[in-house]
N, C-alpha and C positions, 0 to 999 in steps of 0.2 A: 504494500500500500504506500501513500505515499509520506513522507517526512512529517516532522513533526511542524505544528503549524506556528504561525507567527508570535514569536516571541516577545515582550514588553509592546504586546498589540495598542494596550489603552496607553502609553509614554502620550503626552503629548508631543503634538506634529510640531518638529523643529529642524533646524538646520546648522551645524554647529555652534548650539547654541543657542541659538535666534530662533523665535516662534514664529511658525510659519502662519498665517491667515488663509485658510482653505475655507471659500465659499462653496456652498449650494447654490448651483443656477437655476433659474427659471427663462419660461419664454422671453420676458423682457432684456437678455443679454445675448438675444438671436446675434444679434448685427455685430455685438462685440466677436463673439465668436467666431463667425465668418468671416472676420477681419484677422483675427489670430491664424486661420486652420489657410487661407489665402494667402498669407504672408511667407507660409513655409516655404520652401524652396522645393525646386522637383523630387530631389532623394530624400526628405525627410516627408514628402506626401508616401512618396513610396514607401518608407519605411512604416509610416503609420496608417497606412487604408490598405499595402501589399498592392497595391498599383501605382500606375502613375495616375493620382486623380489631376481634371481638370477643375476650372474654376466651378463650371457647370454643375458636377458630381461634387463638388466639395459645396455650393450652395444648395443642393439636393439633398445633401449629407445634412446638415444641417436644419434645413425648413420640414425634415420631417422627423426630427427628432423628438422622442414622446415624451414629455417632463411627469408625466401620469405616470410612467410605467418605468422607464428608468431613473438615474440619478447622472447630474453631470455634474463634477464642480473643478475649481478655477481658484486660480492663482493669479490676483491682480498687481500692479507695480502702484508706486505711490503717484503716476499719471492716471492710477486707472484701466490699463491698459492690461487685456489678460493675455499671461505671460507661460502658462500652464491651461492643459486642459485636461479632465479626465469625463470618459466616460464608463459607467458602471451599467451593464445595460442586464436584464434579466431574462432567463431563459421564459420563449412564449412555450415551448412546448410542454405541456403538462406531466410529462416521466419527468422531465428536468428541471419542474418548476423551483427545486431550492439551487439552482446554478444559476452564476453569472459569468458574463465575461467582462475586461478590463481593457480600457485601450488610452493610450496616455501621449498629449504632444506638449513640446517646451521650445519655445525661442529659444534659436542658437543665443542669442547675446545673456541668455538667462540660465545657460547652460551649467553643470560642474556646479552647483548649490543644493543639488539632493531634491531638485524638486518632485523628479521621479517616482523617488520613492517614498516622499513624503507622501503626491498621491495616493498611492498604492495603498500606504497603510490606512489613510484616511479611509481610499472606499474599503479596503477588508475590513476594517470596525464599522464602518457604516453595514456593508452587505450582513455578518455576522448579527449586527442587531437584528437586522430584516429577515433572521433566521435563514440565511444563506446558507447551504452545508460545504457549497466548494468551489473557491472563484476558480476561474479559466481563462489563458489567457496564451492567444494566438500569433504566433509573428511569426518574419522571416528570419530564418536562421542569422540572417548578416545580423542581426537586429540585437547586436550585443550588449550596450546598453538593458535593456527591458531583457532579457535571460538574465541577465547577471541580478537585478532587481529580486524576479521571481526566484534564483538559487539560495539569494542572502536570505530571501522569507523561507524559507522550506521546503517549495513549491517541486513538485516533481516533475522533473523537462525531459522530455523526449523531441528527438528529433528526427525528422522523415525529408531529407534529403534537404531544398531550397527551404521547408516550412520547419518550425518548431513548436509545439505544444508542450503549456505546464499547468498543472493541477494544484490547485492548494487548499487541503481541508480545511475547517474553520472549526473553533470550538464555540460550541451556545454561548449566548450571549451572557453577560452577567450584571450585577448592580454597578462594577467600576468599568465597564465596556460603555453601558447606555449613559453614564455621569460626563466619562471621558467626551463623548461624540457630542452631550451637551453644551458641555463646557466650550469644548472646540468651535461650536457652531456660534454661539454667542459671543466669542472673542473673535471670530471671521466679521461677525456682519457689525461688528462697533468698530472695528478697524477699518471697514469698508464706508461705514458711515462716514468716518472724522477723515476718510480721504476726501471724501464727495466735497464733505463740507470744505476743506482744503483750497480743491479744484475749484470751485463757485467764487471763495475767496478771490484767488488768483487770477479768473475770469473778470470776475467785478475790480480788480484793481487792473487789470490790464487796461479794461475799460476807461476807466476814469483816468489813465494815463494816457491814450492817445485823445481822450476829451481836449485834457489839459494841453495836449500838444498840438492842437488843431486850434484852443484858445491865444495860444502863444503866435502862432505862425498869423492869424487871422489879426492878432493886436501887429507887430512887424510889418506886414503890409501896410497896413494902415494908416500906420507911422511914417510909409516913405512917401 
């Protein structure tokens, strides 16, 4: 069977150190997202859809994604700007219905900070709460990164030539699993707040500063 499964599951989500803020998306951050998964470059579509998607298939990818039925969440920058995606998607077929699968992109420039696998552990306590019994989680072989992810958690990889598949059982959920994912989610979306607010800030002073500088130039003319 396979390895033992993820280890300090409920730690919270960090990064040497540093707390990570992993939101829950909803339909309202369509367009962020499509800005993120568009932005990728050709080999890193390939690496995370296993084709070359096009802009087309990657806005298709997107506009049909079910927020009802799976979970996606996201790693914003302090522009706002999301810099991580995961999706946690749930098996429709009912033998399968306690499986998921996992799929995970990161800006190159946001690269090398763990965001990966911050992910990962984020949706396995999420899935586990959800009474998931065993995420899944499909790549291509090159796709070293995400293997290496799935070996450090326990996950059991098998590989069948270009493609590799890894398995990873979950333990039921518990009182410090369902605390942990709370907790986490509440420190996401106050982080995600006091950016908003940040950004509106900086808007609204941008603003008032080419006011002022449209005042300035308008007095100078005037003057000549």
């Amino acid at each position: 069977m396979l390895s033992q499964p993820l280890s300090g599951l409920v730690e919270p989500q960090s990064t040497h150190g540093v707390l990570v803020p992993i939101c829950s998306l909803g339909p309202q951050h369509r367009e962020r997202m499509a800005q993120h998964l568009l932005a990728l470059g050709s080999q890193d579509r390939y690496m995370r859809f296993g084709y070359m998607a096009t802009d087309e298939q990657i806005q298709r990818y997107v506009d049909a994604l079910d927020f009802g039925r799976d979970e996606i969440f996201g790693i914003f920058n302090r522009y706002l700007k999301l810099v991580a995606l995961a999706h946690l998607a749930y098996s429709r077929d009912s033998q399968t219905g306690s499986c998921a699968e996992f799929g995970v992109s990161v800006q190159p420039t946001s690269r090398g900070r763990g965001y990966g696998a911050r992910l990962f552990e984020h949706a396995t306590m999420h899935a586990r709460n959800a009474g998931v019994k065993m995420l899944f989680i499909h790549a291509l072989s090159e796709n070293a990164p995400m293997i290496s992810i799935a070996r450090k958690h326990g996950a059991r990889v098998e590989r069948d030539g270009s493609e590799t598949e890894a398995y990873l059982l979950l333990p039921p959920a518990d009182l410090d699993s369902q605390l942990t994912e709370l907790v986490s989610e509440q420190f996401a979306q106050t982080n995600y707040a006091i950016k908003k607010q940040v950004n509106r800030f900086l808007d609204t002073l941008a603003e008032m500063q080419e006011i002022r500088q449209g005042v300035r130039e308008a007095r100078h003319q005037s003057a000549e």
